[in-house]
C-alpha positions as MATLAB code, in Angstrom:
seq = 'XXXXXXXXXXXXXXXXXXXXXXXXXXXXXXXXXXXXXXXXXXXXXXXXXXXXXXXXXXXXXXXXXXXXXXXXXXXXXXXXXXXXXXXXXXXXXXXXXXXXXXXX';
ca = [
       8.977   -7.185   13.710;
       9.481   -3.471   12.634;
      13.090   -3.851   11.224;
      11.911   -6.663    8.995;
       9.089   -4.323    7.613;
      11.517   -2.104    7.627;
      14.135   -4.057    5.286;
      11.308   -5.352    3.371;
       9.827   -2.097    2.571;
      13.125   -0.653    2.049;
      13.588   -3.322   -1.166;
      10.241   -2.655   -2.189;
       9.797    0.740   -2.481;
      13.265    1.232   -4.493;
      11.162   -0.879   -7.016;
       8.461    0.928   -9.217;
       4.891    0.524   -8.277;
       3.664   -2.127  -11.011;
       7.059   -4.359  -10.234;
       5.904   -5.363   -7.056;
       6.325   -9.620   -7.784;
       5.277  -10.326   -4.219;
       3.483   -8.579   -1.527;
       4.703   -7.620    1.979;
       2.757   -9.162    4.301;
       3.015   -8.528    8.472;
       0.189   -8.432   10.996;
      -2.044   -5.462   10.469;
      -1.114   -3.386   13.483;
       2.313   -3.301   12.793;
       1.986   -2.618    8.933;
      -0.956    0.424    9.642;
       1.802    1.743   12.643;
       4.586    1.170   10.031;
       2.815    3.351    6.660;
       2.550    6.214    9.876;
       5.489    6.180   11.853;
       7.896    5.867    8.768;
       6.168    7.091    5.901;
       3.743    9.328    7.473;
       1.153    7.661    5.546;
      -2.530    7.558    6.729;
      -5.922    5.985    5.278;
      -7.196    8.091    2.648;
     -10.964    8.296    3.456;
     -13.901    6.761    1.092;
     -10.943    4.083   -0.375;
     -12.191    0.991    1.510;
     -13.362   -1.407   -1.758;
     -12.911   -5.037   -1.556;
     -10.825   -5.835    1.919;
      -8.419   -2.512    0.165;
      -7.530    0.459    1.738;
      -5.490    3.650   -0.123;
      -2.998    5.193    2.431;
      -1.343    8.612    1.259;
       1.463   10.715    3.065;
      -0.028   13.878    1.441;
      -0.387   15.607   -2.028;
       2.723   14.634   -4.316;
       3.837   12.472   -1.493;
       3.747    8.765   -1.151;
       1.179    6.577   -0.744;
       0.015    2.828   -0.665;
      -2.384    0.240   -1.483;
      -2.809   -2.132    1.287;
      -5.175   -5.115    1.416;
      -6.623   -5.972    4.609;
      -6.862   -9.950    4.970;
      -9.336  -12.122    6.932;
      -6.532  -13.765    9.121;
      -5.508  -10.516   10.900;
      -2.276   -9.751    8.478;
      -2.206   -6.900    5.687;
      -0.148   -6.888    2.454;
       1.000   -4.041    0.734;
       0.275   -4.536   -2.819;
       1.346   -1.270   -4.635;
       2.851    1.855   -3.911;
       4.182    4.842   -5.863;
       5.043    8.550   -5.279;
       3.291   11.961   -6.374;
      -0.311   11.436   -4.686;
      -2.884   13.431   -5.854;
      -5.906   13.727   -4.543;
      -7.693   12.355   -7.656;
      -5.823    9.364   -7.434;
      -7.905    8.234   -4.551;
     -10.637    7.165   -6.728;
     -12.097    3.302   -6.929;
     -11.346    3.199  -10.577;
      -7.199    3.547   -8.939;
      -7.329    0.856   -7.251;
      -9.671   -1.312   -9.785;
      -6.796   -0.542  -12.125;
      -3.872   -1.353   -9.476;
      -5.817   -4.707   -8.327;
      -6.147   -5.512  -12.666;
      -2.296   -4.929  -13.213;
      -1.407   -6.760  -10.019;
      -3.517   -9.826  -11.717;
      -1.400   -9.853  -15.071;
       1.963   -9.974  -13.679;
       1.310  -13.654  -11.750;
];
């Protein structure tokens, strides 16, 4: 299942973070092992709001917003580049969650 992750992410992330239309969605084990093995991504701590986790490779690296559903899968909902520590906040993700809502 990793090399369709793999392609999928790959159309994704050449795609800025707002433009997401639709999100990637793959059983939550292999997305988590995915954000670390290839992006070196891991769960930012104190971003858990809502069934929505933060992941971030590191300051000014990438990072992720991933939304953990009830049936086992997770969907990556936004992503971008440049993570900064203060972008960790739940006002971040309120605001990624709000734009997500007005492109449907």
């Amino acid at each position: 299942m990793k090399p369709l992750f793999a392609a999928a992410a790959l159309i994704v992330t050449t795609l800025p973070a707002f433009a997401q239309e639709e999100a990637v969605c793959l059983p939550t084990e292999e997305a988590e092992a995915a954000l670390v093995d290839w992006y070196g991504e891991t769960p930012v701590a104190g971003d858990v709001a809502d069934g929505h986790l933060m992941w971030a490779a590191g300051i000014g690296q990438s990072w992720t917003l991933l939304s953990y559903e009830a049936d086992g899968t997770s969907c990556t909902l936004a992503q971008g580049e440049n993570w900064s520590p203060h972008l960790h906040s739940d006002a971040l993700v309120t605001m990624l969650l709000a734009d997500r809502g007005t492109q449907g």
